[in-house]
N, C-alpha and C positions, 0 to 999 in steps of 0.2 A: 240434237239441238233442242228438243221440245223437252224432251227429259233433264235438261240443265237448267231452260228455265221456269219448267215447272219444282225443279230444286230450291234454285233463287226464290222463287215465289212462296215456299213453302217456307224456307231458311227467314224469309222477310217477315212472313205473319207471326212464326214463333219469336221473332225476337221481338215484335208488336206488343204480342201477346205480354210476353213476360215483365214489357215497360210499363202497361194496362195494369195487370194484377201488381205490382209494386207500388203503382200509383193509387192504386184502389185499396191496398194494404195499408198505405199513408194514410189515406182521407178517412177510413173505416176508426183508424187506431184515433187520428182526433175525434172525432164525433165520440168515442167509447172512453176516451178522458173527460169532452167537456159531460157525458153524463154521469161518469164516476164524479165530479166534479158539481155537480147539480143534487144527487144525489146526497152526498156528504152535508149542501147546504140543506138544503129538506131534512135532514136528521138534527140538525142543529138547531132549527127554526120550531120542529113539531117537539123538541126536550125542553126548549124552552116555553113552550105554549103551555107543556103539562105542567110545566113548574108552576108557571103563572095559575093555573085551574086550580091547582093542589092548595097555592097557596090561598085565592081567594074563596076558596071553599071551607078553608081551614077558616080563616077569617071571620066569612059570615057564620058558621057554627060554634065559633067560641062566642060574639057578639051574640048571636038568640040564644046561646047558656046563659050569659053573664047577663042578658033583659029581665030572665025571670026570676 
């Protein structure tokens, strides 16, 4: 009788277990979108900041050519 429901018991946490890690596989896998997701924006934001540097640098260096 103890060995049955020390089975059930056993039978009960693995299948606990295995609702846990699926549930924790879910939440893991958004969290690792939204910062693949964050990530992609930061790439986008810091191409265009170089652009912008590139460009005002280019700028002010033709203008102090073209003063003297």
């Amino acid at each position: 009788k103890v060995d049955s429901k020390i089975t059930n018991l056993r039978t009960d946490m693995d299948s606990q277990f295995v609702k846990l890690r699926a549930e924790m596989s879910d939440q893991f896998g958004k969290v690792y979108t939204m910062f693949g997701t964050a990530q992609v924006e930061l790439n986008k934001t810091l191409f265009k900041f170089g652009s912008l540097y590139f460009t005002m640098m280019f700028a002010v260096l033709s203008i102090e050519r073209w003063w003297r």
